[in-house]
NUFI-147631 format. One record per residue (C-alpha): x, y, z; residue in one letter. Coordinates in steps of 0.1 Angstrom, whole numbers, padded with zeros to 4 digits, always signed. Layout:
# residues N
XYZA...
//
This chain:
# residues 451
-0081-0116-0105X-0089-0083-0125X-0082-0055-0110X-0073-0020-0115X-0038-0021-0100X-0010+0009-0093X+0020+0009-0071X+0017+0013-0036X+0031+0045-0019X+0048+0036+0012X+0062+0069+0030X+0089+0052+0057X+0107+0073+0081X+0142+0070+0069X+0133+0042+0045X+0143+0030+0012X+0126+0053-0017X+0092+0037-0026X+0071+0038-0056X+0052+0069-0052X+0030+0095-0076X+0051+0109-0101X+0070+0142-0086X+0068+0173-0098X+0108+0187-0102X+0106+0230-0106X+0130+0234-0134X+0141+0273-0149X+0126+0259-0188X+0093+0258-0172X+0097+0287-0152X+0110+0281-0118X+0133+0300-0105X+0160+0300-0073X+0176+0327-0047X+0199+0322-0024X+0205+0340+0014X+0230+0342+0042X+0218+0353+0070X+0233+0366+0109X+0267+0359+0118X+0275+0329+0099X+0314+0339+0092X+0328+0324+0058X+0293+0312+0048X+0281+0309+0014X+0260+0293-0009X+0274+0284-0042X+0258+0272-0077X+0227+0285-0069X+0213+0280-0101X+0223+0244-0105X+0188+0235-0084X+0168+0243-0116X+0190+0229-0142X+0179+0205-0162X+0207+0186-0153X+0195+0161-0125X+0227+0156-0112X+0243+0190-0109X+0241+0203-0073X+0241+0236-0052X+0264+0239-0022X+0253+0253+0011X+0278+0258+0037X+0285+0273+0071X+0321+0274+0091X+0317+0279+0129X+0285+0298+0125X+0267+0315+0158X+0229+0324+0156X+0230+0324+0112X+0224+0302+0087X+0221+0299+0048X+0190+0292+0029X+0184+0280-0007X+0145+0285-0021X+0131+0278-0054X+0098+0291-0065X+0075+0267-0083X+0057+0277-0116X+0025+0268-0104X+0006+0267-0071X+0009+0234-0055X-0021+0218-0030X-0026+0206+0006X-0010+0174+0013X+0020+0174-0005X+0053+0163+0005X+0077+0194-0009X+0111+0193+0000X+0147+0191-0021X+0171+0159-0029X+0205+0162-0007X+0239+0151+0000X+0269+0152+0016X+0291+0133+0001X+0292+0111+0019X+0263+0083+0041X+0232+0102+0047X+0220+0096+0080X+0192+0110+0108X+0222+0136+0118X+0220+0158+0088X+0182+0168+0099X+0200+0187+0128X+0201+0225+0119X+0180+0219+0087X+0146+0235+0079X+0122+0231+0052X+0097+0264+0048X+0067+0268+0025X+0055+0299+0013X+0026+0313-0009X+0030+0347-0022X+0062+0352+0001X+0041+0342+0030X+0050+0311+0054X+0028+0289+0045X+0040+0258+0068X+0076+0253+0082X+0098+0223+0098X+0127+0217+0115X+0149+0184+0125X+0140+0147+0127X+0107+0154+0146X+0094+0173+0118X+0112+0165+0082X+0113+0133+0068X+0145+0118+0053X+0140+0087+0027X+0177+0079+0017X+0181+0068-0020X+0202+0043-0040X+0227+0063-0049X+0236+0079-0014X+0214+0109-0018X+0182+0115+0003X+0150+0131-0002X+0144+0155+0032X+0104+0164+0030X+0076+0181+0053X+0040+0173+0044X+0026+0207+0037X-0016+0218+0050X-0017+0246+0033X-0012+0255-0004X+0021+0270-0016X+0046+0279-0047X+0077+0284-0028X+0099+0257-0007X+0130+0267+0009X+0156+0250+0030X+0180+0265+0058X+0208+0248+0070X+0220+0264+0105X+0258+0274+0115X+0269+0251+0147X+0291+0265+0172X+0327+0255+0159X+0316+0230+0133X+0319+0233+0095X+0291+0219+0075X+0288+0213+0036X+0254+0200+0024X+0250+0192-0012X+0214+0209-0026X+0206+0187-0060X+0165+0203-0068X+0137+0210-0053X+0110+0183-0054X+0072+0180-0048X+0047+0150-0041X+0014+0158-0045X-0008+0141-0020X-0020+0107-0029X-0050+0094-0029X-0069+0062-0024X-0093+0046-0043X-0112+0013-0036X-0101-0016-0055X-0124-0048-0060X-0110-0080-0065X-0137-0109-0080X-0125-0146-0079X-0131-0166-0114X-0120-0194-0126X-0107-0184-0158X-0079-0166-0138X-0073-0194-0113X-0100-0195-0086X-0114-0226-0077X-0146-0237-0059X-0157-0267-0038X-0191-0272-0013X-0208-0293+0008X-0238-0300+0024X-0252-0326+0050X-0275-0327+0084X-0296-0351+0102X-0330-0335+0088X-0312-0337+0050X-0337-0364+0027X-0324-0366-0006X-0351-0362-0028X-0379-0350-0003X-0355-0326+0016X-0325-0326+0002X-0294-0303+0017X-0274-0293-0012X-0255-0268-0034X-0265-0263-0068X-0242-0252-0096X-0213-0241-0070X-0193-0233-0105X-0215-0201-0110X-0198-0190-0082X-0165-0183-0100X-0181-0179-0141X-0174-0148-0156X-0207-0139-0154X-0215-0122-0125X-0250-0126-0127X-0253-0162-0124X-0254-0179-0095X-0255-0214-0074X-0282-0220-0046X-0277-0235-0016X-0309-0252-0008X-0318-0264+0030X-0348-0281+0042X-0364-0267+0078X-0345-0280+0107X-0313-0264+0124X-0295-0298+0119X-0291-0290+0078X-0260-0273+0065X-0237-0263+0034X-0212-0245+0026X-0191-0234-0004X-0149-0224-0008X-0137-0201-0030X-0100-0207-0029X-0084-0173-0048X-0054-0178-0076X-0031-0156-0053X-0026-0147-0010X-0046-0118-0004X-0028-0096+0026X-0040-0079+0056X-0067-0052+0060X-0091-0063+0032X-0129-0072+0030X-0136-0106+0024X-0169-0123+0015X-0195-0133-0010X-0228-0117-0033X-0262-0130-0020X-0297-0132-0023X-0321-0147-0001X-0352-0163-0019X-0370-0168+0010X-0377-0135+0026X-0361-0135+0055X-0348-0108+0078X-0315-0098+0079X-0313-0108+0113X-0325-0143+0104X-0300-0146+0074X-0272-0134+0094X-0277-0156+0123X-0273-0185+0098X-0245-0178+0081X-0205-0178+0088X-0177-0168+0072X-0142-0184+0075X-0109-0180+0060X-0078-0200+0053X-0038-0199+0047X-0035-0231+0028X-0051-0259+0054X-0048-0233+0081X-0078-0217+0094X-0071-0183+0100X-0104-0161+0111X-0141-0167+0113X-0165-0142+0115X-0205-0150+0129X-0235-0125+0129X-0229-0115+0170X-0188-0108+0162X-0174-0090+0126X-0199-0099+0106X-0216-0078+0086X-0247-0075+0056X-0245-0044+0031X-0278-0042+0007X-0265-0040-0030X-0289-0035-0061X-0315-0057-0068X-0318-0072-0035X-0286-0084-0036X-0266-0083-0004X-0225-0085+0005X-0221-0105+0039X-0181-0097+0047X-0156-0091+0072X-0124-0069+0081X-0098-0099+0075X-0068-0088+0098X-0046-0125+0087X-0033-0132+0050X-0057-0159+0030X-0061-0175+0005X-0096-0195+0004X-0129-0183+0019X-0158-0204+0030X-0193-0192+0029X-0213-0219+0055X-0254-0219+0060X-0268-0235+0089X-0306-0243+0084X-0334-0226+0109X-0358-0240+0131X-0388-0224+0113X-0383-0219+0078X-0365-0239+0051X-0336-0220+0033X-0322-0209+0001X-0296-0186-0003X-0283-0174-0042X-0245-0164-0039X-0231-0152-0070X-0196-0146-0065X-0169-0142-0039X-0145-0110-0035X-0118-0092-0017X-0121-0055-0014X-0086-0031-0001X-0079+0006+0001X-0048+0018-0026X-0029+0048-0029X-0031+0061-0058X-0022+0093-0081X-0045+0113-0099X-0079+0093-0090X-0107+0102-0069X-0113+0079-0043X-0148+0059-0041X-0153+0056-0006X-0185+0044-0009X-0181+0018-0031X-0199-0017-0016X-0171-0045-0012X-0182-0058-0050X-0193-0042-0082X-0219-0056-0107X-0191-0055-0135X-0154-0064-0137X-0125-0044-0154X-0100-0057-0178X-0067-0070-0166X-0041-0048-0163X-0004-0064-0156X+0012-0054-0127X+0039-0061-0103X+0040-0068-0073X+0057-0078-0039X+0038-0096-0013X+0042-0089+0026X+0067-0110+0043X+0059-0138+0061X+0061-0143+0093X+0064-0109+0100X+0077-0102+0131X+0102-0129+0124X+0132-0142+0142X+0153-0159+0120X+0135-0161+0080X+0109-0144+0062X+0098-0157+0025X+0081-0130+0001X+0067-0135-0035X+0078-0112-0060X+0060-0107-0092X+0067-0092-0129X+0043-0083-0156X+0068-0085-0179X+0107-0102-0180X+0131-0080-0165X+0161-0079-0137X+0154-0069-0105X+0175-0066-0073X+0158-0071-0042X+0174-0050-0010X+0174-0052+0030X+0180-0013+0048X+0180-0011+0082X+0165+0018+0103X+0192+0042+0095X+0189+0038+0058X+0221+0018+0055X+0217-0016+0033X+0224-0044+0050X+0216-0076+0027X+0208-0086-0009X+0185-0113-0009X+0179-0110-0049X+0199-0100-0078X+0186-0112-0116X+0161-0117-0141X+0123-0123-0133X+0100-0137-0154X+0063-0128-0156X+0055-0165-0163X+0063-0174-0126X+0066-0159-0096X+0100-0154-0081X+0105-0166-0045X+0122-0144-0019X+0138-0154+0015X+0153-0125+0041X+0173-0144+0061X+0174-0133+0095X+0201-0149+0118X+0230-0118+0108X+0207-0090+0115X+0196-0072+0148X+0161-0070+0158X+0145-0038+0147X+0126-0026+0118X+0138-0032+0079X+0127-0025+0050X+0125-0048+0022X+0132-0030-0018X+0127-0051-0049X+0135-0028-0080X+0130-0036-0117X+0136-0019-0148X+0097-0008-0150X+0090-0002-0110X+0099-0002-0074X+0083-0016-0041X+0088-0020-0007X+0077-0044+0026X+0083-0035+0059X+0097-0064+0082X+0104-0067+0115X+0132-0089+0133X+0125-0095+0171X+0138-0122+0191X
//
């Protein structure tokens, strides 16, 4: 297919780190700057290497730290050199020295400001987000509403407990957002089509029941087309697969570009059509004018008939049932999928329809499918793909951020994809998430074990 493709942004509760828009780090060379404060009756509190938070050096760290504290607490903030917007996820990369876990939210909060103004403001695991990291740090965030240039965080003195939490930088998100992305079957990419036609009114010759030129259906060219062709009499039918070169997931529009060339209603053209989809041999959904299906008018009196697939697919079938009263023929130029993408920097079309009159270029990507069968009690097999060779290691964390399997360690090839299997039997039921990271990205599945 040809697509305009980016990385998913998956924000998990405790998860993995995903791929997710490129963050903005306040650094002192671009003007950032830091303070520090210790506040109430925190005694032998401190904060120390303040000003390692905007260094340049990633890996340098403030300390904040608290020894049997009572009503105070110490606070690191760093001012950003720019305003950032609604929506994004500010917060700084921690430690501990030690495995991060849901504990460490206790006593913490994360405060925006705008012109020394509290802007928004959040406080434990009901409000902060922590997304642990490879290397044992963690990323603790709060989705700000309201613009701001200033993050802070506070960690609170506990009654007779010491605490030492390791302050690396600040770091920003800016909200993502989502674009429409249109996927067109053709055969010069993989897609294959196949049709048939039949009935008890069908006379070849006088009346014939039949699909002309199905191979249009998947040509480059989006403006040709084939024609299904069906004599009066609700005996006749046809229909026409499109099987796609790869399994399209969950939550995406499925369905074909028509044209009626016989004037008939929508109502009339809906009642006679059905669409169905497939895993393989499987039949997985259909949808019928009184239940999902739906008509959108394109230009030039074309039309998109589609559903809301909620199963993984493969092949589509677009099937024609003739009508009591009038004979019919029905142009269908192509078959597409249509899905929502987080993306970075792009405006999102909302209102695209599910297909466009032109495709765009290829552009490689990578890629990790959803697991299947997801819930799952003892295996689950994902595809992993690579646009171009490198070594990737594929990771299982369990809901506490802790790994807990490495299904995949070594070089992936963009000439074939690279079969995954989770296998379940060790692990408890509960919610995992699946990491595969290469040397050019990062993605992540969710997958649930329950027995």
């Amino acid at each position: 297919m040809r697509y305009a493709y980016s990385v998913l942004a998956a924000a998990l509760f405790l998860a993995a780190a995903t791929a997710q828009a490129a963050p903005t780090i306040p650094l002192a060379e671009d003007g950032a700057t830091v303070s520090s404060d210790v506040d109430g009756l925190c005694a032998g509190c401190f904060v120390a290497d303040e000003d390692n938070v905007v260094s340049s050096d990633l890996t340098a760290y403030a300390t904040l730290y608290t020894l049997a504290g009572v009503g105070g607490d110490v606070s690191l903030a760093v001012t950003f050199p720019q305003e950032m917007g609604r929506g994004t996820k500010a917060g700084f990369i921690i430690g501990n020295g030690g495995l991060l876990d849901v504990g460490v939210l206790a006593g913490l909060t994360v405060t925006t400001y705008r012109d020394g103004e509290v802007r928004d403001s959040g406080s434990g695991a009901d409000l902060l987000q922590l997304q642990v990291l490879n290397d044992g740090t963690g990323r603790v965030l709060l989705r700000a509403s309201k613009t701001f240039d200033e993050v802070e965080i506070s960690m609170a003195g506990l009654v007779g407990v010491a605490r030492e939490l390791f302050v690396y930088h600040a770091i920003a998100f800016p909200k993502p957002t989502r674009r429409t992305v249109t996927d067109i079957a053709y055969a010069s990419e993989g897609a294959t089509v196949d049709s048939d036609a039949g009935g008890l009114v069908c006379v070849p010759m006088i009346a014939p029941c039949e699909v002309i030129n199905e191979d249009n259906i998947i040509a480059d060219e989006n403006n040709d087309f084939a024609t299904i062709s069906l004599p009066v009499g609700i005996g006749a039918w046809a229909w026409t697969d499109v099987t796609f070169p790869e399994l399209n997931d969950t939550k995406r529009k499925v369905g074909f570009v028509i044209r009626d060339g016989v004037g008939l209603t929508d109502l009339e053209l809906l009642g006679a059509m059905t669409l169905t989809t497939y895993l393989g041999e499987t039949e997985q959904e259909t949808a019928v004018a009184s239940d999902l299906l739906r008509l959108q008018l394109l230009g030039g009196s074309k039309k998109a008939v589609y559903f809301n697939a909620r199963q993984p697919f493969d092949r589509v079938r677009l099937r024609v049932s003739g009508l009591a009263t009038v004979g019919t023929q029905v142009r269908v130029y192509y078959a597409a999928v249509q899905y929502k993408e987080e993306v970075s920097g792009l405006v999102d079309d909302a209102s695209a329809p599910i297909v466009s009159a032109a495709h765009a270029t290829a552009v490689p990507a990578e890629a990790l499918s959803a697991p299947m069968p997801n819930p799952t009690a003892s295996a689950a097999n994902l595809t992993l793909r690579v646009d171009q060779p490198q070594t990737v290691r594929v990771e299982v964390y369990d809901a506490r951020g802790r790994l807990v399997a490495t299904p995949f360690n070594g070089p992936a090839s963009p000439d074939a994809p690279t079969a995954l299997r989770v296998d379940a039997h060790s692990l408890p039921s509960g919610v995992y998430v699946v990491r595969a990271a290469g040397e050019t990205f990062s993605a992540t599945r969710r997958l649930t074990i329950a027995r």
